[in-house]
C-alpha positions as CSV (number, residue, x, y, z in Angstrom):
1,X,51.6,46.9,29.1
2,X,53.6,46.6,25.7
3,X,52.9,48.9,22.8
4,X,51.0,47.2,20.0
5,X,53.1,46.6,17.3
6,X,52.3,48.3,14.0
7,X,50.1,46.9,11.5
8,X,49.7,47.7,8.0
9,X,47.8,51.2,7.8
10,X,44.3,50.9,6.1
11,X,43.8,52.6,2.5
12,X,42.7,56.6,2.7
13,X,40.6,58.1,5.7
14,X,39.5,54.9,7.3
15,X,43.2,54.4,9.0
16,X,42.2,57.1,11.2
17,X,39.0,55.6,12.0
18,X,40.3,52.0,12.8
19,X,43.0,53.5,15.0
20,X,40.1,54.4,17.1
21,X,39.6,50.9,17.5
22,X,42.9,49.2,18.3
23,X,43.1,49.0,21.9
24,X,40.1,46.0,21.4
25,X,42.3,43.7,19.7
26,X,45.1,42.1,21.3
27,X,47.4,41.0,18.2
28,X,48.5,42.2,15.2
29,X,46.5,40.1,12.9
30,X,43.6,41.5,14.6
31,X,43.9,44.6,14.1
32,X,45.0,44.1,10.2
33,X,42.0,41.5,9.2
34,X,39.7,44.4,11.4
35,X,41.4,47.6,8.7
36,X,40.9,44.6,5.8
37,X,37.7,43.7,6.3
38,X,35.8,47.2,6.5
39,X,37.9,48.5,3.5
40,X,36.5,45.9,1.4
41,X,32.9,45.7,3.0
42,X,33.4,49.7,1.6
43,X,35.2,49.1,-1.8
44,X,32.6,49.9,-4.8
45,X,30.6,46.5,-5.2
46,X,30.6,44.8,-8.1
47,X,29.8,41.2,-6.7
48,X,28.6,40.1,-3.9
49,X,30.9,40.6,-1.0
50,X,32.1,37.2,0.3
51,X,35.3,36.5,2.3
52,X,37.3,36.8,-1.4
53,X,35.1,39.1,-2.5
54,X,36.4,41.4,0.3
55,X,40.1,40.4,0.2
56,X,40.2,41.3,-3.5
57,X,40.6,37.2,-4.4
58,X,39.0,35.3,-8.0
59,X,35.8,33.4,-6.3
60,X,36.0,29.9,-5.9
61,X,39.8,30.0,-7.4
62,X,40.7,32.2,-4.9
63,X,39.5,30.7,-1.7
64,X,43.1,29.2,-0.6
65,X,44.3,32.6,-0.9
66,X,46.2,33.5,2.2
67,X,44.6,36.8,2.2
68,X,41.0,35.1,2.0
69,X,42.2,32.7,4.7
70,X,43.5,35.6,7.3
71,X,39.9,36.9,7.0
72,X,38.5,33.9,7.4
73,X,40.5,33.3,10.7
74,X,39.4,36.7,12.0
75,X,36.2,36.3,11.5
76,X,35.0,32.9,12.7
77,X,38.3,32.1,14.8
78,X,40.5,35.0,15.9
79,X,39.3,36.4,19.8
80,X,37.4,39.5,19.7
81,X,34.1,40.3,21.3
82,X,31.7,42.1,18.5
83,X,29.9,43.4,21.4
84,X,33.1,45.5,22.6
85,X,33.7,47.0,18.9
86,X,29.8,47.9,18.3
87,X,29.8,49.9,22.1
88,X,32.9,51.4,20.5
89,X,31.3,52.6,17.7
90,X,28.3,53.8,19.3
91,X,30.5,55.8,22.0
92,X,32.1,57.5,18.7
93,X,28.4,58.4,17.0
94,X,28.1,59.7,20.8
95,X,30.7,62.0,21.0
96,X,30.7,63.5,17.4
97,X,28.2,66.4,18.0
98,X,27.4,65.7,14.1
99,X,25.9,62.4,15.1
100,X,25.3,62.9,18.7
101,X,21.7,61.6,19.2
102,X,19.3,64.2,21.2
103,X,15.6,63.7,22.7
104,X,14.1,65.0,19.1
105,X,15.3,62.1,17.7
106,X,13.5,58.7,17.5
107,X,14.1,55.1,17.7
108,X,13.2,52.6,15.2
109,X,12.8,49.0,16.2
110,X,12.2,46.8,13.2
111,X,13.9,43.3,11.5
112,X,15.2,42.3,8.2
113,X,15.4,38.5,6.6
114,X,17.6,37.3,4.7
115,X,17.7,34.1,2.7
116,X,20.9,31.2,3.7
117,X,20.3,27.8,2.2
118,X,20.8,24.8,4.3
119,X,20.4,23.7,8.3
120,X,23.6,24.2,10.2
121,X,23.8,27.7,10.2
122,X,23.4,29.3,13.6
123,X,20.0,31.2,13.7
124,X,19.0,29.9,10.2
125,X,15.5,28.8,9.8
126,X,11.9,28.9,7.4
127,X,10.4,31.7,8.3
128,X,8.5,34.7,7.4
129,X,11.3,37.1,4.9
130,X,9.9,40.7,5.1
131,X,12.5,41.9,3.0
132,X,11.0,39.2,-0.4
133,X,7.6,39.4,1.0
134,X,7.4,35.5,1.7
135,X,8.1,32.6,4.0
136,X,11.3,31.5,3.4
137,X,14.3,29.5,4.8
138,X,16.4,32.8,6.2
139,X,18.2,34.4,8.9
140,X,16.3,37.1,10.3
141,X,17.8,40.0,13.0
142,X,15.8,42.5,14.8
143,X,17.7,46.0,14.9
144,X,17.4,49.7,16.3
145,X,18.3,52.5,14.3
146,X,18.9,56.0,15.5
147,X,17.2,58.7,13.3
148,X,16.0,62.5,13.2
149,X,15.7,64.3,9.9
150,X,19.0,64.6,9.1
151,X,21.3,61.4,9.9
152,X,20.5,57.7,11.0
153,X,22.6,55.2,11.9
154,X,22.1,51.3,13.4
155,X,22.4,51.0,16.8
156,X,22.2,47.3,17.6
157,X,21.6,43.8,15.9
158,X,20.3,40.3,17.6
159,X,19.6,37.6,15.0
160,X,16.6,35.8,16.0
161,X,17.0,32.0,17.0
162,X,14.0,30.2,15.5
163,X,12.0,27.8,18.0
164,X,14.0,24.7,16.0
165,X,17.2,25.5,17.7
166,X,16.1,24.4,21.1
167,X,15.5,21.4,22.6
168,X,12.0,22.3,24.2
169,X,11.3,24.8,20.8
170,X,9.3,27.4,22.1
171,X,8.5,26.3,25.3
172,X,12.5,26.2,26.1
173,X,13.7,29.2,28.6
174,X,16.3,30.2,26.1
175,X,13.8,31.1,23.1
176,X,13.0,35.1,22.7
177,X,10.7,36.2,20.3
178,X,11.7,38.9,18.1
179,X,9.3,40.9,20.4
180,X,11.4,40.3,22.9
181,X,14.3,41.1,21.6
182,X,13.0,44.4,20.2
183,X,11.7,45.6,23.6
184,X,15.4,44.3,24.8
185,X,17.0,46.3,22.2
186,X,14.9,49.8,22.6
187,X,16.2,49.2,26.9
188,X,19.8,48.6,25.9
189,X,20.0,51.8,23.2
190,X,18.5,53.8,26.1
191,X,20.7,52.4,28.6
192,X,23.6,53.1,26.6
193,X,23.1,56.8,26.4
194,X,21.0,57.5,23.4
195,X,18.0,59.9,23.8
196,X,14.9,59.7,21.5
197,X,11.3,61.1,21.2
198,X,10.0,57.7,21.1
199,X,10.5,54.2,19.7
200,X,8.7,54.1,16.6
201,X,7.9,50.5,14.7
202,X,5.6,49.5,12.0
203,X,2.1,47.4,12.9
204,X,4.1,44.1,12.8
205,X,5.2,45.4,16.2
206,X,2.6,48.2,16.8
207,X,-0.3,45.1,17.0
208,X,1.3,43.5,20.0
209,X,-0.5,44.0,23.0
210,X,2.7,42.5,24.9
211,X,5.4,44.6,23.2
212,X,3.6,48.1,23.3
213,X,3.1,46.9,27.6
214,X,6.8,46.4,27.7
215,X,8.0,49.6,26.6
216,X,5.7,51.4,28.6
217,X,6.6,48.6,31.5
218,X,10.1,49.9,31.0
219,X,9.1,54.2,30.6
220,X,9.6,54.3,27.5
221,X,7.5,56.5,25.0
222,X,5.8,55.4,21.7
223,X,4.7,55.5,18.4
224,X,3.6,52.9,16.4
225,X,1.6,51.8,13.3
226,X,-1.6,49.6,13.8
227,X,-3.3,47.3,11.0
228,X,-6.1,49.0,9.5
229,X,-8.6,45.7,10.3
230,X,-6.7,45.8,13.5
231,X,-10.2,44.5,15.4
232,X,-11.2,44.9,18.9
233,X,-14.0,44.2,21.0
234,X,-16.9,46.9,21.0
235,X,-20.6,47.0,20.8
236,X,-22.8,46.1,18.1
237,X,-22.9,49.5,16.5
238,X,-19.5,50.9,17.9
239,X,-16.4,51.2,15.8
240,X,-14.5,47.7,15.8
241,X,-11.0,48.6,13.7
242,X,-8.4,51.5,13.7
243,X,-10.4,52.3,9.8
244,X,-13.5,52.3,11.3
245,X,-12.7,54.6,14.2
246,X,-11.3,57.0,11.4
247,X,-14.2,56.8,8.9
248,X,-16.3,57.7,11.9
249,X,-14.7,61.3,12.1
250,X,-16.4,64.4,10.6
251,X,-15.1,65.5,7.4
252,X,-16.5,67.5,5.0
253,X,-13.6,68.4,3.0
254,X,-10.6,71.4,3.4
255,X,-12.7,74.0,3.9
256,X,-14.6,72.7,6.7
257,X,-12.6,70.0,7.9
258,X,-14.5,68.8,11.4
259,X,-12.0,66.4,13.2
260,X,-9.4,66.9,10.9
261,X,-6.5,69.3,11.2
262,X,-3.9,69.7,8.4
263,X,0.0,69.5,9.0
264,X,2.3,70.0,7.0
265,X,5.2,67.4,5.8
266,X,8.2,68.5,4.1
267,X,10.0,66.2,2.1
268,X,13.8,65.5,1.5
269,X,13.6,67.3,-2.3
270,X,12.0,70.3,-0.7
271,X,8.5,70.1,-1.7
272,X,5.9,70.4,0.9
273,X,2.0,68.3,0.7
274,X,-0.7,68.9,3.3
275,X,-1.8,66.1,4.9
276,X,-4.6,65.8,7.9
277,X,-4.1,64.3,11.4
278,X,-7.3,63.5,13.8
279,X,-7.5,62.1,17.5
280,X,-10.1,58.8,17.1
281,X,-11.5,56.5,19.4
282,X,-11.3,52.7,19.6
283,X,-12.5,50.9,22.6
284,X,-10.8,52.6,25.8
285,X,-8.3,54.0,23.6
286,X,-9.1,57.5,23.0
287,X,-7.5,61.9,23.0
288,X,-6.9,61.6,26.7
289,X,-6.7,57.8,27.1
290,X,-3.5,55.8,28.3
291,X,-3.4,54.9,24.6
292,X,-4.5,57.3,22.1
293,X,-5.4,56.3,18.3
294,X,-4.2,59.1,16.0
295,X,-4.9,58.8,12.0
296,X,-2.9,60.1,9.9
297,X,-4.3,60.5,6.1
298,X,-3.5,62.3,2.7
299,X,-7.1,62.4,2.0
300,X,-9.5,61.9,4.9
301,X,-12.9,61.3,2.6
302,X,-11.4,58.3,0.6
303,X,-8.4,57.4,3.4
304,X,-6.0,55.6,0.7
305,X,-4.8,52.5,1.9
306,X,-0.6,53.4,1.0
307,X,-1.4,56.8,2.1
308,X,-3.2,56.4,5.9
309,X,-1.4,56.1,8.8
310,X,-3.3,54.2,12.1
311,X,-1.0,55.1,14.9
312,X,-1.1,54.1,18.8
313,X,1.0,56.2,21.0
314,X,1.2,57.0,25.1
315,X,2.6,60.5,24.5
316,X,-0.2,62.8,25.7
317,X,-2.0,65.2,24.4
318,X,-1.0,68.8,25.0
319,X,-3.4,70.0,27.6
320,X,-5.4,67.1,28.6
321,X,-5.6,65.6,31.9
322,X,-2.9,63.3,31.5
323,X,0.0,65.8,30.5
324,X,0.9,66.9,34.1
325,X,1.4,63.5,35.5
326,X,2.7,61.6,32.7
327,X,7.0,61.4,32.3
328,X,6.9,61.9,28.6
329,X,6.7,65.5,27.4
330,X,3.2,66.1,25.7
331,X,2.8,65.7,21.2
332,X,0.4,67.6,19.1
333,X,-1.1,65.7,16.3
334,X,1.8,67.3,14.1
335,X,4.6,66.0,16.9
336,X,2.9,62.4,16.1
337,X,3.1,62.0,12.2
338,X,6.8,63.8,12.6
339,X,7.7,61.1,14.9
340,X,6.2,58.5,12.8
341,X,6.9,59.8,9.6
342,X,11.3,59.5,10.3
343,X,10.7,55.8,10.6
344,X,11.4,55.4,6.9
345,X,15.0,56.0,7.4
346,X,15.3,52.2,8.6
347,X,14.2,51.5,4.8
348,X,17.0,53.7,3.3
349,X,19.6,52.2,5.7
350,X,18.7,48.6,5.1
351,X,19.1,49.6,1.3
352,X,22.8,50.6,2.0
353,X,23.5,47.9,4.4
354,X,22.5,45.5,2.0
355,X,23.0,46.6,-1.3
356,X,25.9,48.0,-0.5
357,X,28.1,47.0,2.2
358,X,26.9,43.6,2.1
359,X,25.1,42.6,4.9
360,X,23.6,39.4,3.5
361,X,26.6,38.2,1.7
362,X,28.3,36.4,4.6
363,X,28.9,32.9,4.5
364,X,30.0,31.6,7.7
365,X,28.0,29.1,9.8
366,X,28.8,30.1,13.6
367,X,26.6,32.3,15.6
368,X,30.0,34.7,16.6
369,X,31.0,34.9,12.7
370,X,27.5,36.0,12.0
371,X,27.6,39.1,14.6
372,X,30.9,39.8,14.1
373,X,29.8,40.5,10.5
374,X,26.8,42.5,11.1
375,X,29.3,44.8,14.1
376,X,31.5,45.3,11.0
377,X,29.2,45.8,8.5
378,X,27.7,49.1,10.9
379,X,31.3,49.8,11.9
380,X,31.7,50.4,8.0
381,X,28.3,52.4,7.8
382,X,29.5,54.8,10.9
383,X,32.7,55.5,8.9
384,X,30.8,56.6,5.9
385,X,29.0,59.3,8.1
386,X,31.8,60.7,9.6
387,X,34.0,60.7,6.5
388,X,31.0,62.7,5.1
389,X,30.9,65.0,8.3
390,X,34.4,65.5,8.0
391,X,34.0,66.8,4.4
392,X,31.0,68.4,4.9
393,X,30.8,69.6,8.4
394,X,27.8,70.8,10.1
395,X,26.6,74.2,10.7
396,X,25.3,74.0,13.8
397,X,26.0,72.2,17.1
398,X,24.1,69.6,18.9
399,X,21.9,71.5,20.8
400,X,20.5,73.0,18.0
401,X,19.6,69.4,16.9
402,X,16.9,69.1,19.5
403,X,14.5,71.5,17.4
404,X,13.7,69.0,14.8
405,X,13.3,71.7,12.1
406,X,15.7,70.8,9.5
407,X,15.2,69.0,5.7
408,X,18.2,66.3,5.5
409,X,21.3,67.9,5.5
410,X,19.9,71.3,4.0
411,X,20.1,75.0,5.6
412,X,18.5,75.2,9.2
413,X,15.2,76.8,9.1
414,X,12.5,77.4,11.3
415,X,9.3,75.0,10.9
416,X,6.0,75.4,11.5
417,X,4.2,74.5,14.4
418,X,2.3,71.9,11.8
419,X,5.7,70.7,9.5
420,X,6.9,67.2,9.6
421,X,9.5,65.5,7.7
422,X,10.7,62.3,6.3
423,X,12.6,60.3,3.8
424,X,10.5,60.6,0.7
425,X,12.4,56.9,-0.2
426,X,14.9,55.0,-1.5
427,X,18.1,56.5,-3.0
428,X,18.0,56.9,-7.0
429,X,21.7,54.9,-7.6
430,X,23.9,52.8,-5.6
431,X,24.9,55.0,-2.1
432,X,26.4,54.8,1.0
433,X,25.5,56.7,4.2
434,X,24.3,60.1,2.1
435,X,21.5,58.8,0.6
436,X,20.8,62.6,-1.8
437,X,23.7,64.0,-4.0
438,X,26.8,63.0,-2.5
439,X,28.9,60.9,-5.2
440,X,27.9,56.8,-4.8
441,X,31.2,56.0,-3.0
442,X,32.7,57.7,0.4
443,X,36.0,55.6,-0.2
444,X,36.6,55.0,-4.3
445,X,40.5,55.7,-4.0
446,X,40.1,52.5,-1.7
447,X,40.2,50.8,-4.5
448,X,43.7,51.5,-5.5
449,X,45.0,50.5,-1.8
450,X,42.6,46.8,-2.3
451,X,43.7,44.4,0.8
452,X,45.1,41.8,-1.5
453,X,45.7,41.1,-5.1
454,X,43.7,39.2,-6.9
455,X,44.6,35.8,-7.0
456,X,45.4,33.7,-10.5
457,X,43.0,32.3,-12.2
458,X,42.9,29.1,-13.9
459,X,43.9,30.0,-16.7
460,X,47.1,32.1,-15.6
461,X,48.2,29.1,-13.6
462,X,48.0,26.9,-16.4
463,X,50.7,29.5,-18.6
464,X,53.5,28.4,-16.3
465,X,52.7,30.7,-13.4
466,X,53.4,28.8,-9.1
467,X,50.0,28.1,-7.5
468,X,50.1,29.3,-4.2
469,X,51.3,27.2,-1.0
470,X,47.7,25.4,0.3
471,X,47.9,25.8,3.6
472,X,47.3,22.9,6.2
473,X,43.8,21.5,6.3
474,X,43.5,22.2,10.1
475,X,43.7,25.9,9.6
476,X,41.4,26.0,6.5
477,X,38.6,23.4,7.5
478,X,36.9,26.2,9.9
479,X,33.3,25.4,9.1
């Protein structure tokens, strides 16, 4: 084999990241448009991040730029598998014992929507937007995130085709729900070395009968969220709904509270709140069932709705008759809201991903341009953690990861038998990867090395400056 020829070095700290990455592309180009493209997915945003957007070119003006074009090329053209960069990038989270995941850690399944006008974009479709809270036309992908309570990162992304797309619509052998795809994902993220408690998801995936079967199909353990009117079949007088099972519990208040037991959650800002857990029963589901039904409530008279957690899990309960004979290692009520409660890190990240490195902003029709995006929009999340870790290194090794007793990022101490811990919410500014107290951009001296120029605007051109070369239709019509 030759030696790859040299490329242009990327702004800062992510040259040495991107390095990491260059046996994947076979030409030169490649491996410039790949150190391009992340360094302005990470420059400071202060427009949406389109193709001149990213190479530092005027919008509309600048589209004929031949920086904007490269990019272009690379991403809906050039030959390179996203697939190969994203295992890449997951082998590196692997092998950093700052982000190396362990079996405290949980995975969260979920999907994100995204508005995209017209019909002839791959996967686009009208459809149900979680992210606006309405049915809208969209591109929606279903993703796994890899969490404890210290760092989270995206594991994989599959947009969902909508029914439209193929010739028999639903009924076609190539449609996948976003079910599907989910249960798909939580196998692959498994498969591909990454240890977790459980796969956690909210009740959009916690109602399905068919999903929760599949993961348990495939050994895998689980948390997940249930409606509250979630109803099943019972007896005239029997509880019918996860809230009816949990209003059935005896409670008479902190100092006697029957069912109830109290654990303890500790949030990101250091303040602790007591909150109760009880074992319920719903149908067959019940403390030593296949299924068991835990609430979790910050006030178990009233059980606010934003505050009351209906959760269905096949972890078993520490000494019952399941524990010796089940493969997943037993969860106290405390174990069960922990689990459940790190799921809000997929909120924080798609924050970030979004509002920051510009997940959404692509505009590119092809179903390869669209992954390729979303493999180099995490590529440019991954770098923000270890540039963080590598300023800030951790002060303790991986092992000591698997006792899920830390705040995020703060001194290691010991919890509680009852603590739990999760993201209290969404950032206070614009951030990257460190969503606390870690200045809004990793990378700001990126900005000095931008991957092009700006190109003229109209008005320069017209005070005597050259336009720019167009270059020939057949290289510029890609879509």
């Amino acid at each position: 084999m030759t030696r790859h020829r040299p490329c242009p070095a990327a702004p800062g700290p992510l040259e040495e990241y991107a390095a990491r990455f260059d046996d994947l592309f076979t030409r030169v180009a490649q491996r410039r448009g790949f150190r391009e493209y992340l360094a302005g997915l990470l420059a400071p945003r202060d427009r949406n991040k389109t193709l001149t957007a990213l190479a530092g070119a005027e919008p509309v003006a600048g589209a004929q730029h031949p920086a904007v074009q490269r990019l272009q090329f690379f991403l809906s053209e050039s030959r390179w598998d996203p697939e190969r960069v994203n295992a890449r990038r997951l082998e590196l989270l692997r092998a950093d014992p700052a982000t190396a995941p362990h079996d405290a850690g949980v995975l969260v399944v979920d999907d994100s929507g995204d508005r995209k006008d017209g019909t002839k974009t791959a996967h686009v479709g009208r459809q149900w937007l979680g992210r606006y809270g309405k049915t809208d036309n969209g591109v929606v992908t279903v993703t796994t995130l890899w969490a404890d309570e210290r760092v989270y990162y995206p594991v994989h992304a599959v947009p969902y085709t909508p029914a439209r797309h193929f010739a028999k619509g639903k009924n076609d052998p190539a449609f996948r729900t976003k079910l599907a795809i989910g249960a798909d994902l939580a196998v692959r993220a498994r498969d591909a070395g990454f240890m977790f408690r459980a796969v956690v998801a909210d009740c959009a995936y916690g109602d399905q009968d068919g999903f929760r079967a599949e993961l348990a199909e495939a050994g895998l353990p689980f948390v997940m969220a249930l409606k509250p009117r979630r109803g099943t079949w019972a007896y005239g007088p029997d509880v019918h709904t996860p809230v009816d099972a949990a209003r059935a519990l005896a409670w008479d208040g902190p100092d006697d509270p029957g069912d109830w037991r109290p654990v303890t959650r500790t949030f990101r800002d250091g303040h602790t709140e007591t909150w109760w857990a009880a074992e319920a029963r719903l149908g067959w589901w019940g403390p030593d069932g296949v299924r068991r039904l835990v609430a979790v409530t910050a006030d178990p008279g009233t059980l606010p709705d934003k505050a009351t957690w209906y959760l269905v899990t096949n972890l078993p309960r520490p000494g019952g008759p399941r524990q010796a004979e089940s493969p997943h290692p037993a969860a106290d009520l405390a174990e069960i809201a922990r689990i459940y409660a790190i799921r809000n890190w997929i909120e924080q990240g798609y924050k970030q991903v979004k509002d920051e490195l510009g997940w959404a902003d692509f505009q590119v029709r092809s179903d390869v341009a669209i992954r390729r995006h979303q493999a180099l929009v995490n590529c440019a999340f991954s770098f923000c953690w270890a540039t963080w870790f590598a300023d800030h290194p951790p002060q303790h090794d991986a092992a000591a990861q698997t006792g899920p007793g830390r705040r995020e990022r703060g001194p290691a101490r010991r919890r509680t038998a009852a603590g739990a811990v999760l993201a209290a919410g969404a950032a206070r500014g614009p951030r990257l990867a460190f969503p606390m107290a870690h200045p809004a951009a990793l990378v700001d001296r990126m900005v000095q090395g931008a991957p092009a120029p700006a190109a003229a605007s109209p008005d320069q051109l017209r005070r005597g400056r050259l336009r720019p070369a167009p270059l020939h239709p057949e290289l510029t019509n890609y879509r």
